[in-house]
BAGUKE-622771 format. One record per residue: z, y, x of N, C-alpha, C, CB in turn. Coordinates in pm, whole numbers, padded with zeros to 5 digits, always signed. Each point is the difference from the previous one (the first is absolute). Glycine has a CB too. Example, Ala and Ser with C-alpha at 12.3 -4.5 7.8 and 13.67 -1.06 7.14 Angstrom:
// BAGUKE-622771
+00780-00569+01319+00000+00119-00089+00000+00120+00090+00125-00117-00189-00197+00222+00154+00006+00119+00082+00073+00109-00077-00215-00063+00118
//
This chain:
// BAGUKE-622771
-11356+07148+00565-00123-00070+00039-00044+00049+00137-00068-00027-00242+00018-00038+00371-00028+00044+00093-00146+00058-00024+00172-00148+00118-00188+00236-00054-00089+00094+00002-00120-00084+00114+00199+00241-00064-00284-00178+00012-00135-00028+00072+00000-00014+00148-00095+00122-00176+00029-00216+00213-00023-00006+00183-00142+00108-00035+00092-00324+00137-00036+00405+00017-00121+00093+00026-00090-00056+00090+00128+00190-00035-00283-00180+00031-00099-00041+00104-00059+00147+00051-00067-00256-00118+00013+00267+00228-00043+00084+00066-00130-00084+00059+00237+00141+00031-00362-00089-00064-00136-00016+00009-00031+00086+00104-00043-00062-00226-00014+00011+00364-00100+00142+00067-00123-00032+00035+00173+00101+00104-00257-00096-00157-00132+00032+00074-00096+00086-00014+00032-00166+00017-00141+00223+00071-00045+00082+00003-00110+00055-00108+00090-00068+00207-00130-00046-00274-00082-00032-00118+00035+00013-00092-00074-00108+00076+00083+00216-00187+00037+00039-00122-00006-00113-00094-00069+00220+00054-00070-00315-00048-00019-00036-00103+00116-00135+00029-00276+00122-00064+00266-00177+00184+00110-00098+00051+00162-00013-00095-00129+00073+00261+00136+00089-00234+00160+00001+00027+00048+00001-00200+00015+00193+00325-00158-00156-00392+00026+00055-00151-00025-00155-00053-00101+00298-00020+00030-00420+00100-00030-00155-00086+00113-00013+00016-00212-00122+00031+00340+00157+00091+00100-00054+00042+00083+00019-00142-00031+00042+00279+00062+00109-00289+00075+00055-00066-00033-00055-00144+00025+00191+00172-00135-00212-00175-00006-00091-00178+00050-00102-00013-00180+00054-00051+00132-00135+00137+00045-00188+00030+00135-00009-00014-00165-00065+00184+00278+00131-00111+00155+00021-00016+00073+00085-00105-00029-00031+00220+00005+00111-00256+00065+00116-00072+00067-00054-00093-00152+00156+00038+00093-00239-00121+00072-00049-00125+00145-00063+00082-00252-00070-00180+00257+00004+00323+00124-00067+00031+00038+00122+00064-00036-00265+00022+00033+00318+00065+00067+00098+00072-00035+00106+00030+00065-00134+00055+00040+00259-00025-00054+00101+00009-00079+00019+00151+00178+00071-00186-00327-00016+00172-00079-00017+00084-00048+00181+00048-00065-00290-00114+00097+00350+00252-00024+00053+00053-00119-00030+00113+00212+00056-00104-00320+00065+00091-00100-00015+00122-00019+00045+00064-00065-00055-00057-00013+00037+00164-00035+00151+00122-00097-00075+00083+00256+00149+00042-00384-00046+00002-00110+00024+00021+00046-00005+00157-00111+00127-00233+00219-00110+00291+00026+00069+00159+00134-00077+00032-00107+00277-00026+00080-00262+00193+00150-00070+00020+00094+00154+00030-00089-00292+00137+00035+00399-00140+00108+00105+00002+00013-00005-00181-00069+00181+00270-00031-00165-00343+00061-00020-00131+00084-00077-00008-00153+00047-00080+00150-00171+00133+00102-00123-00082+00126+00020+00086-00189-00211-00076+00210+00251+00219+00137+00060+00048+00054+00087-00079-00057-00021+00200+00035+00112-00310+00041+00100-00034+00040-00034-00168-00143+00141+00209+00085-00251-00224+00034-00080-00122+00170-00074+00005-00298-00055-00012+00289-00019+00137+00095-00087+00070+00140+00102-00002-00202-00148+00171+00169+00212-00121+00109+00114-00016+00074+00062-00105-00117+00029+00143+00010+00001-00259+00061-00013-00112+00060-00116-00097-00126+00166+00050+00097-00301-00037-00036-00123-00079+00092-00077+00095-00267+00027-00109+00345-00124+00111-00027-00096+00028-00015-00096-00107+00084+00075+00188-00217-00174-00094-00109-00107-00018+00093-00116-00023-00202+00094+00158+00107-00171-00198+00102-00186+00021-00090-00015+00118+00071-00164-00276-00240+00166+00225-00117-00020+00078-00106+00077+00022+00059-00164-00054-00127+00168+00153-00108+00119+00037-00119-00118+00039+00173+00248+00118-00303-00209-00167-00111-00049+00029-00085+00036+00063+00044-00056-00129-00084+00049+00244-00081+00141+00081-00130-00068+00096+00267+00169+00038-00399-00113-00082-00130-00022+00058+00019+00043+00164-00137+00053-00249+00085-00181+00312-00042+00014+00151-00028+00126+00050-00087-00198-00019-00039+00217-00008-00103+00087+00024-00011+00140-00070-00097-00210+00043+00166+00265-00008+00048+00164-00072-00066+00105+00098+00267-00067-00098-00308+00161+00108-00045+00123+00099+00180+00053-00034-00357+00083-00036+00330-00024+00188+00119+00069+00019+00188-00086+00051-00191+00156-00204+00178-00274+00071+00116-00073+00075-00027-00137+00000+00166+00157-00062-00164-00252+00117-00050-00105-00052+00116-00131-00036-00226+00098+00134+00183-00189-00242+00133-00083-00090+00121-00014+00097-00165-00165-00153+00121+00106+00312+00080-00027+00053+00103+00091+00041-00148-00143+00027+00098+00262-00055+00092+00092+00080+00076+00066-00096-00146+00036+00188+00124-00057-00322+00080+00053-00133+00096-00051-00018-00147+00043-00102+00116-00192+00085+00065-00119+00002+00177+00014+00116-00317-00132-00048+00254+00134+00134+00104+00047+00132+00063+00106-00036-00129-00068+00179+00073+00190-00229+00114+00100-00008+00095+00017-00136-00161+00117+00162+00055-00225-00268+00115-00024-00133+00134-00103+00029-00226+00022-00169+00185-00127+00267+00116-00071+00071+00126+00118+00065-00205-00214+00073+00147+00309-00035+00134+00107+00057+00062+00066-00089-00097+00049+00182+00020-00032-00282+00026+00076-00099+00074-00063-00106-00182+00114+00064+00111-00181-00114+00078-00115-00124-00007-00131+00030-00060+00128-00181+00160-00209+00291-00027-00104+00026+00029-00133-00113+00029+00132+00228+00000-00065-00334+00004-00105-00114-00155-00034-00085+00270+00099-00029-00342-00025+00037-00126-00016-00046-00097-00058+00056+00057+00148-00079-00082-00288-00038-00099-00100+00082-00113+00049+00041+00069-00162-00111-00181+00114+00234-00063+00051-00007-00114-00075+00030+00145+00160+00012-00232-00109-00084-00166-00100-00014-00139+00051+00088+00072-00039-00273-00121+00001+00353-00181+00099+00079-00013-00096-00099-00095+00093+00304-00059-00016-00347-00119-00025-00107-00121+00011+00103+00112+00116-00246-00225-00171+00246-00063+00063+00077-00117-00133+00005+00205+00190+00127-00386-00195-00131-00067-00053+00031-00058-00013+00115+00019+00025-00173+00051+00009+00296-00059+00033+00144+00107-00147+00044-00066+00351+00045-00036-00395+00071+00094-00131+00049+00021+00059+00124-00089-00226-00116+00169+00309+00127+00041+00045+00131+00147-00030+00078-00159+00164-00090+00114-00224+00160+00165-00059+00069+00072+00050+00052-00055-00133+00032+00036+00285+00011+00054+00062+00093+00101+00079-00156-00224+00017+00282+00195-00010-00390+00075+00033-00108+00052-00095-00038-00105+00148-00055+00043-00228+00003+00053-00112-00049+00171-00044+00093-00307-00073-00074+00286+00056+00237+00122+00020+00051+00106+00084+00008-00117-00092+00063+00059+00258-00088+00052+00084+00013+00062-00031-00090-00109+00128+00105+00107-00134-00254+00057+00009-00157+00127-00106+00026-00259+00043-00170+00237-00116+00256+00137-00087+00021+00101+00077+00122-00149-00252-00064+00095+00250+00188+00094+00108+00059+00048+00107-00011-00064-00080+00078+00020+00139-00133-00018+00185-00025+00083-00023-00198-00356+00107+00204+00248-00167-00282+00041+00000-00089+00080-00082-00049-00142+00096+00006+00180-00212-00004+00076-00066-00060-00095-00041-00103+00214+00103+00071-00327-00140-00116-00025-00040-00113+00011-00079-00106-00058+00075+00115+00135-00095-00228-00007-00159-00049-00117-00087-00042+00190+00075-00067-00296-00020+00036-00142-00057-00068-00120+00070+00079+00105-00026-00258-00203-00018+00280-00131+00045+00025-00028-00045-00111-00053+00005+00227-00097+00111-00262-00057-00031-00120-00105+00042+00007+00157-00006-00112-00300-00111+00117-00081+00069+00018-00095+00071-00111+00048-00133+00186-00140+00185-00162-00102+00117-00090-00140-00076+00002+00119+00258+00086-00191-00311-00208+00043+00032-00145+00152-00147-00015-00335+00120-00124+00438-00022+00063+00091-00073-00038+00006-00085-00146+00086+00165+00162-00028-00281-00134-00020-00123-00144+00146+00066-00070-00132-00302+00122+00111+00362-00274+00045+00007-00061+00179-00042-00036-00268+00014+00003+00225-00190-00005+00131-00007-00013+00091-00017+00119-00073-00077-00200-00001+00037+00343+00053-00014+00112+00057+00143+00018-00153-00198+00084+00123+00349-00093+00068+00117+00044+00072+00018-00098-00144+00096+00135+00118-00159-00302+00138+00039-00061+00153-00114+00018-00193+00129-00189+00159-00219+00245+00112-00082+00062+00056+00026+00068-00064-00111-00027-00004+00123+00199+00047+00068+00077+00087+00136-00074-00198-00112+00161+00113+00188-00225+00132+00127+00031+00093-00018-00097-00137+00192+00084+00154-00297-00171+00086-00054-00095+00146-00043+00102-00233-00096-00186+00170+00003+00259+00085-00052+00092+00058+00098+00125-00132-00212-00074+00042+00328+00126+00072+00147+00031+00079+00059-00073-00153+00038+00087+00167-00006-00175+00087+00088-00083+00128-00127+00009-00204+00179-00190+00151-00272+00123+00142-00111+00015+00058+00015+00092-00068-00156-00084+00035+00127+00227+00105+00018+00125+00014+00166+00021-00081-00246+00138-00009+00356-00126+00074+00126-00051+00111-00032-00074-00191+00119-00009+00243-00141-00061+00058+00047-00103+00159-00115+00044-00269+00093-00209+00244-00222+00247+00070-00100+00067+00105+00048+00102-00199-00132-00038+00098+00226+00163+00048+00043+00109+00062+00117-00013-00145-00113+00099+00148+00215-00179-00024+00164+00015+00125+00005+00000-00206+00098-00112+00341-00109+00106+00135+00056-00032+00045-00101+00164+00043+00051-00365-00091-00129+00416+00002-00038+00164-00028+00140+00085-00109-00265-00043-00058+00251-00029-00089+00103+00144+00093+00109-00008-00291-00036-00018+00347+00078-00121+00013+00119+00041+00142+00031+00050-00184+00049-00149+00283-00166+00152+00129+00023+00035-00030-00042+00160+00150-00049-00255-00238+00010+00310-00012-00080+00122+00031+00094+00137-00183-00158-00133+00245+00141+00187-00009+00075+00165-00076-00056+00095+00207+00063-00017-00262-00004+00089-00074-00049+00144+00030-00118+00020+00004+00187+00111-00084-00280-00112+00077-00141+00081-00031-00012+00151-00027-00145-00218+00128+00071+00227+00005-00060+00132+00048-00080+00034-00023+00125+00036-00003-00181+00111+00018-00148+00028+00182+00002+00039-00305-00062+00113+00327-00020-00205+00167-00021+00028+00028-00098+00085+00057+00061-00207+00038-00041+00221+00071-00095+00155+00008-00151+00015+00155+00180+00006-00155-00296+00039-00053-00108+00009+00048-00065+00154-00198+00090-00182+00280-00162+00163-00036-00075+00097-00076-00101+00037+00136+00078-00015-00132-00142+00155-00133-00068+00008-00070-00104-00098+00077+00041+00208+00069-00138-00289+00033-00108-00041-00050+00002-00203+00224-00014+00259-00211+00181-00277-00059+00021-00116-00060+00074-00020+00107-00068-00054-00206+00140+00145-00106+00143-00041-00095-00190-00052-00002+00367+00253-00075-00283-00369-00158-00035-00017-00075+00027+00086+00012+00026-00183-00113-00140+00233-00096+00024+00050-00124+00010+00030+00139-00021-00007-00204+00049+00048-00183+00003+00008-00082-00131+00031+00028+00233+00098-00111-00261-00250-00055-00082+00064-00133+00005+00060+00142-00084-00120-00225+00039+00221-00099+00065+00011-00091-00180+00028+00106+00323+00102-00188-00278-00184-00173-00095-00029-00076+00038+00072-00015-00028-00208-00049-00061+00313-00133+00044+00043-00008-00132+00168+00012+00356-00131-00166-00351+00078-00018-00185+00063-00014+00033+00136-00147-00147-00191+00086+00259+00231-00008+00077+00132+00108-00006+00067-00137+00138-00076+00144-00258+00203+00130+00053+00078+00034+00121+00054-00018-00182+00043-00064+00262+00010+00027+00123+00063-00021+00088-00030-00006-00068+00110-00005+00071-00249+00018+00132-00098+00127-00050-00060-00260+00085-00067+00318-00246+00015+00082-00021-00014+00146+00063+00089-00184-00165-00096+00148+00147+00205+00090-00010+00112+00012+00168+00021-00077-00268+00120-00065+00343-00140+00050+00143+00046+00080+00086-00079-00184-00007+00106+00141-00011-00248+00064+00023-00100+00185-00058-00022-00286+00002-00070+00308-00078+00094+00117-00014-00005+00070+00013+00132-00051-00119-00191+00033+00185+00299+00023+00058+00125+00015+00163-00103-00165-00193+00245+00121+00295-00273-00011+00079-00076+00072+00021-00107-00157-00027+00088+00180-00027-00199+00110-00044-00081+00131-00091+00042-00193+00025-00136+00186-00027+00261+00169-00097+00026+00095+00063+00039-00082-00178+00071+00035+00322-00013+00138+00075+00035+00094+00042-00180-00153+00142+00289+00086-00118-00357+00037+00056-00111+00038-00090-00126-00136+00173+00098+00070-00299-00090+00029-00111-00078+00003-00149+00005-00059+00164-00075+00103-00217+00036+00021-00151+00043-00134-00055-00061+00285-00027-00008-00364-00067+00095-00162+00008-00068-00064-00172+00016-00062+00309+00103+00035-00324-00199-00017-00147-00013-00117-00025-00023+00189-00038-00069-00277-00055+00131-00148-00023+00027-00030-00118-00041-00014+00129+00177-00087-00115-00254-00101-00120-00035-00131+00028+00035+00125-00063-00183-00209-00060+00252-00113+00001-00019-00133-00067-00097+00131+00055+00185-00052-00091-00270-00028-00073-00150+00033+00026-00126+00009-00130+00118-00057+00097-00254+00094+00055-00106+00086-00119-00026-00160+00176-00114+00133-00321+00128+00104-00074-00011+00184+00017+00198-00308-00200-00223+00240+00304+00276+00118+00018+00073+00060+00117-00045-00081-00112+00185+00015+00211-00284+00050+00102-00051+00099-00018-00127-00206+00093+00103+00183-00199-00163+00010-00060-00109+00166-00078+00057-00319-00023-00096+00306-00072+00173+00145-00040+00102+00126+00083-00012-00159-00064+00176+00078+00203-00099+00065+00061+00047+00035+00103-00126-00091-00068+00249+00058+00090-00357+00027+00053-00121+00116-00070-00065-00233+00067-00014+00285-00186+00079+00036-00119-00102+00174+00029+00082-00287-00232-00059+00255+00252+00185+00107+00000+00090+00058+00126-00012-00094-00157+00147+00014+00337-00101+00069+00039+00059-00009+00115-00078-00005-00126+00202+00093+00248-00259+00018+00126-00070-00103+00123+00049+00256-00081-00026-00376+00056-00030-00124+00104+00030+00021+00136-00103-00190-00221+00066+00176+00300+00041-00020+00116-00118-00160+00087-00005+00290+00041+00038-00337-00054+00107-00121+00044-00006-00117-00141+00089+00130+00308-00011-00266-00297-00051-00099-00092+00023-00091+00113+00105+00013-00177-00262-00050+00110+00356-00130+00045+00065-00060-00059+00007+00042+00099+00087-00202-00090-00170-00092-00179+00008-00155+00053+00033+00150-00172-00235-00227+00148+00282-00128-00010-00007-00067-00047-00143+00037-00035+00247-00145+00095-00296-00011-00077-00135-00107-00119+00037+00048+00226-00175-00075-00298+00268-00019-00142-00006+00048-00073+00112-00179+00043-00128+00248-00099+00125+00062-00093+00100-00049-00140+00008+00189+00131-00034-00209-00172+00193-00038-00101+00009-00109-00105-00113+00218+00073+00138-00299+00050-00170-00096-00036-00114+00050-00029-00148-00120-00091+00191+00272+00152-00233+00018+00000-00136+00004+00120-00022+00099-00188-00030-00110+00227-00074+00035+00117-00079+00145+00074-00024-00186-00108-00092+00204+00197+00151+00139+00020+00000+00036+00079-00083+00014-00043+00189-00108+00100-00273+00028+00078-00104+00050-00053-00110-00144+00112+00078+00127-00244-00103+00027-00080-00163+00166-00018+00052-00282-00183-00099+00319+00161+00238+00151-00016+00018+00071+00136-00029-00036-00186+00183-00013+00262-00124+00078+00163-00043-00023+00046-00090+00006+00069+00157-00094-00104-00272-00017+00045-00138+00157-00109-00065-00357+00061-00009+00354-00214+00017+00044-00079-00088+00142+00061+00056-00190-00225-00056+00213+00294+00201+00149+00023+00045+00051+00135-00081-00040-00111+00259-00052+00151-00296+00051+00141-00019+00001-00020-00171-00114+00161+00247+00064-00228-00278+00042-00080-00181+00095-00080+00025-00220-00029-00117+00279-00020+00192+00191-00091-00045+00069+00063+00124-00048-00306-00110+00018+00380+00248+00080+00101+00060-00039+00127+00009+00065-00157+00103-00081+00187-00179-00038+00156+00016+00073+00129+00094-00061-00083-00231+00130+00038+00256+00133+00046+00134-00069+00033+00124+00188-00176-00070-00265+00056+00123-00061+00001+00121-00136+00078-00029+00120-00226+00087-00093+00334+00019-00104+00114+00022-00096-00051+00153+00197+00223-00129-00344-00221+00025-00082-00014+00125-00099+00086+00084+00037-00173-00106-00064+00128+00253-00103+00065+00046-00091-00065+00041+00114+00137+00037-00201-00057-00059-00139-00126-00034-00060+00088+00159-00086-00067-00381+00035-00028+00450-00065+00025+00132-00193-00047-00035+00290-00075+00175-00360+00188-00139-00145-00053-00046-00093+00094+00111+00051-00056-00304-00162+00004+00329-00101+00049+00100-00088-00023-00082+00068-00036+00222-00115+00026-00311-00093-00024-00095-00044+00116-00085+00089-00214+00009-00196+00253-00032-00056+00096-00126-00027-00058-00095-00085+00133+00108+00189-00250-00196-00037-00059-00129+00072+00088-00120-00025-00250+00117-00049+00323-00159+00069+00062-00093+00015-00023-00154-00051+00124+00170+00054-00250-00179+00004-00083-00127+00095-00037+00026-00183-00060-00067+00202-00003+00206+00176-00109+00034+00094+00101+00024-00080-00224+00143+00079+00331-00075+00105+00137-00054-00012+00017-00155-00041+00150+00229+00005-00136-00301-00018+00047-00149+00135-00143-00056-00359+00124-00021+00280-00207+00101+00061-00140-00057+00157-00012+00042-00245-00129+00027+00267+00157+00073+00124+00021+00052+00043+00104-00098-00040-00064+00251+00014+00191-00246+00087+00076-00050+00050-00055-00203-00134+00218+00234+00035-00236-00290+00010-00028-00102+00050-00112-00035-00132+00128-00003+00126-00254+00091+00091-00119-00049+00094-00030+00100-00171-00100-00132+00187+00161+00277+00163-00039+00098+00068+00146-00004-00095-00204+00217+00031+00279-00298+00108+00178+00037+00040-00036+00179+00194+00053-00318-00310-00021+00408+00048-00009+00116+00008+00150+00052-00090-00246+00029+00241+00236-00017+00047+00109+00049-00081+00117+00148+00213-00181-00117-00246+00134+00190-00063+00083+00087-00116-00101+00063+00225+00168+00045-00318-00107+00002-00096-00050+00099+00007+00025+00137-00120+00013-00167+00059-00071+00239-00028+00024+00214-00089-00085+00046+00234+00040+00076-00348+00054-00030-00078-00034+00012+00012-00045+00142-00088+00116-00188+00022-00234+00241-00021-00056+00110-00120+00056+00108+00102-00182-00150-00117+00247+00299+00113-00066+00088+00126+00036-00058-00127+00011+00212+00250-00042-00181+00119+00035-00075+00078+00138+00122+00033-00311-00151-00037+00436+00075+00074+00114+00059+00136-00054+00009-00142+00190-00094+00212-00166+00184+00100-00043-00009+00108+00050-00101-00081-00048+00206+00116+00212-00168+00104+00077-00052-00061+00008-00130+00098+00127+00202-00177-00141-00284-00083+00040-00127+00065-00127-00096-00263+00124+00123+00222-00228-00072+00034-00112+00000+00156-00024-00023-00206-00021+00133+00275+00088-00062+00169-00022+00017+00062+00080-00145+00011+00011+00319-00109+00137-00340+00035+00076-00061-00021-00062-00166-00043+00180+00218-00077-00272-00200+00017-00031-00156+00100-00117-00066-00239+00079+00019+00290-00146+00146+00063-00117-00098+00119+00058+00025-00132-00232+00009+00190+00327+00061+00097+00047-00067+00037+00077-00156-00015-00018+00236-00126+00083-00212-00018+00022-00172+00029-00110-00066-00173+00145+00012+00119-00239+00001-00028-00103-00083+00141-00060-00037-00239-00040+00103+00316+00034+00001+00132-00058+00015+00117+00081-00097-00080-00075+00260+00021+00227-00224+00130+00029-00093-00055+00004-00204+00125+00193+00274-00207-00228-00244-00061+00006-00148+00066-00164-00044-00279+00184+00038+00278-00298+00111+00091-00087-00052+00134+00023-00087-00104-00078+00184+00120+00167-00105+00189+00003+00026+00021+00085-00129+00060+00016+00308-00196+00097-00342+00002+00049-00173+00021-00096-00107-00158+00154+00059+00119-00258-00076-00059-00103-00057+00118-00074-00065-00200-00006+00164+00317-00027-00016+00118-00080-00023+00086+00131-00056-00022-00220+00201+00023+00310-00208+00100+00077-00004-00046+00044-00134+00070+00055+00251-00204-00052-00330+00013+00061-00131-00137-00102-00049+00124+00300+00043-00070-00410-00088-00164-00066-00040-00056+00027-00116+00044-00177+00109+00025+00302-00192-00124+00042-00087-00084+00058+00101+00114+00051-00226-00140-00057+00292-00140+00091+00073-00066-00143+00084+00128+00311+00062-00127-00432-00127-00065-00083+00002-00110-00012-00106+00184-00069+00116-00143+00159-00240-00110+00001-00103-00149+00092+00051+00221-00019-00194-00190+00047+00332-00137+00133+00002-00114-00096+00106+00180+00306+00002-00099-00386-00002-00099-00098+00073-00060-00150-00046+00127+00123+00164-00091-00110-00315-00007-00140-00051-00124+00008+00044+00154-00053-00199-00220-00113+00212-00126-00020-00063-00036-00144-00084-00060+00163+00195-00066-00189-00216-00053-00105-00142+00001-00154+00071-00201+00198-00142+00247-00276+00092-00002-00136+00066-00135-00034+00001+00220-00076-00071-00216-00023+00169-00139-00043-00009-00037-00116-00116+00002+00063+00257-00105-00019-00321-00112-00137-00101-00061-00074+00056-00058+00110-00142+00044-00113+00300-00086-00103+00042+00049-00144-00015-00080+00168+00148+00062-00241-00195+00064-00149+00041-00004-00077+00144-00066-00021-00230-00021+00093+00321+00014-00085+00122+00077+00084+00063-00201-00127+00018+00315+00267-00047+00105+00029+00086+00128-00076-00037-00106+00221+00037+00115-00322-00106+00140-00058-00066+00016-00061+00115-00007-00038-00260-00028-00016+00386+00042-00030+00082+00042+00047+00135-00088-00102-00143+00037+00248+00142+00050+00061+00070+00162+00067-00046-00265+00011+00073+00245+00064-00219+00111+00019-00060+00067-00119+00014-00079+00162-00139+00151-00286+00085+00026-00100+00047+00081+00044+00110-00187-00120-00088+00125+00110+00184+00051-00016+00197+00100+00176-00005-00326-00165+00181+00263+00205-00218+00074+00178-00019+00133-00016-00063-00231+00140-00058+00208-00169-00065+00133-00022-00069+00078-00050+00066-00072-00017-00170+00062-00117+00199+00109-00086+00077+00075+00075+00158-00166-00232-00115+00028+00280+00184+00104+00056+00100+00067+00082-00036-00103-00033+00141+00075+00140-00229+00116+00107-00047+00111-00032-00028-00132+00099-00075+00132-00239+00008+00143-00013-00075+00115+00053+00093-00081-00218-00133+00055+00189+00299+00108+00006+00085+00023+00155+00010-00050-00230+00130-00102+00321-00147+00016+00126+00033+00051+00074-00131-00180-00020+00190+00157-00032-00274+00071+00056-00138+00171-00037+00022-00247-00059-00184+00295-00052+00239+00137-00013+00000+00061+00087+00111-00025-00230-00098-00052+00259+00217+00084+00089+00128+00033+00139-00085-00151-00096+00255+00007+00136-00355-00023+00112-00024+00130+00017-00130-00296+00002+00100+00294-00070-00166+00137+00022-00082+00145-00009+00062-00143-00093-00168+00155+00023+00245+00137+00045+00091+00017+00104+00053+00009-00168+00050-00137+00214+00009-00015+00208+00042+00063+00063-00133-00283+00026+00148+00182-00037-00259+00034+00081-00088+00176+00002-00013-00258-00044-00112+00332-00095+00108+00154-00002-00015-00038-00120-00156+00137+00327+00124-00251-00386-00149-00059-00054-00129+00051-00118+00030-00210+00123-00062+00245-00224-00044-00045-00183-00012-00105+00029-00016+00154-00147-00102-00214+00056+00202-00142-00040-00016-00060-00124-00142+00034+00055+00299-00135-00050-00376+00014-00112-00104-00052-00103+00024+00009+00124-00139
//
């Protein structure tokens, strides 16, 4: 019989971390800690499927626990908890941490026991990958078949500077629309997205949520000048967008994440159980069936390039 998924609880609040430890116990074995040097020292002994860890800690704070359990045990999902709408975390927990869920405080019952239902699942999906995995990196390509970047954004000359910036290093394909992003999804082998989250007055988030539910392959970077820290929350929790950059756009900062981003592509094709750590929930709305719709269809072409990479029939 497989043995229990372990959870790891941290926050600084006794009484927090002991509702935690009741609510789960009966499913899994549940470890806690008051500290993020406590819960490093847990990590060390244990490995986690998943770790749950409060923002706002004296001494270390979620984001920065979060980050050093990624070095440590990069198989263990990992969740910020936290009632502060702070964006400068809220971003961090995606760069720094990798997070799969935000969750906010006071948390709904069955929404945090799903979520970490659905953590332990991809824990447990991925873990014999993470842990056989070596460093990746960007493998060799010529011009005719590297994947390439697509980049969203209605601004010509952020358009234009930005892919001046990204062109020595990748082949980079521009839209200034989501129906030219959408085209160009249909045509050409993307492995990483660079989008603004509203373009030309649509929402570009419902496209990189519905992409990352039927391609989950393509790793994005979400470009934002904005302090909305509901539409980060929203991003992270329904597009798993891989890194953020904030606008004006740094250049080299900028270069540095979509190369991240890129080889997390190139992870992706090479072991797609570690597509389970990024699932996320389809959408219930009924007025996205038409965006899904337009999504699906262009993929079909990017689902068929993408199975000839693998060495696959495409179906």
């Amino acid at each position: 019989m497989e043995e229990k998924a372990k959870l790891l609880f941290v926050d600084d609040e006794e009484r927090v971390v002991n509702l935690l430890r009741m609510m789960f116990r009966g499913t899994y074995e549940v470890h806690t800690a008051t500290s993020g040097q406590q819960a490093l020292q847990l990590v060390a002994e244990h490995r986690f499927d998943v770790i749950v860890s409060d923002q706002r800690m004296p001494g270390m704070l979620g984001i920065e626990l979060l980050a050093k359990v990624r070095e440590r045990s990069p198989v263990t999902m990992r969740i910020l908890l936290t009632g502060y709408s702070d964006l400068s975390a809220i971003v961090g927990s995606v760069n720094d941490g990798e997070v799969f869920r935000f969750v906010n405080k006071p948390w709904d019952n069955d929404e945090i026991k799903a979520i970490i239902a659905e953590a332990v699942q991809a824990a447990r999906a991925s873990a014999r990958v993470m842990v056989q995995m070596p460093e990746s990196r960007l493998p060799e390509f010529d011009g005719d078949t590297a994947p390439s970047v697509l980049l969203i954004d209605d601004n010509d000359s952020d358009r234009k500077a930005i892919a001046e910036v990204l062109g020595g290093e990748f082949s980079v394909d521009a839209a200034a629309s989501i129906p030219q992003a959408l085209a160009l999804l249909g045509r050409r082998d993307i492995g990483v997205i660079v989008s603004e989250a509203s373009v030309a007055g649509q929402d570009a988030s419902e496209l990189l949520r519905i992409l990352k539910q039927h391609h989950p392959a393509i790793a994005t970077v979400m470009l934002t000048s904005s302090a909305d820290s509901d539409l980060v929350i929203k991003l992270i929790n329904g597009a798993q967008i891989f890194r953020f950059a904030s606008k004006p756009v740094r250049g080299r900062v900028l270069l540095l994440a979509v190369t991240a981003a890129m080889k997390e592509h190139y992870r992706f094709r090479a072991q797609p159980a570690l597509l389970s750590r990024y699932r996320v929930a389809p959408s219930s709305h009924p007025e996205d069936a038409n965006m899904v719709a337009s999504v699906v269809k262009s993929l079909s072409g990017l689902r068929a390039r993408f199975a000839r990479f693998m060495g696959r029939t495409a179906s």
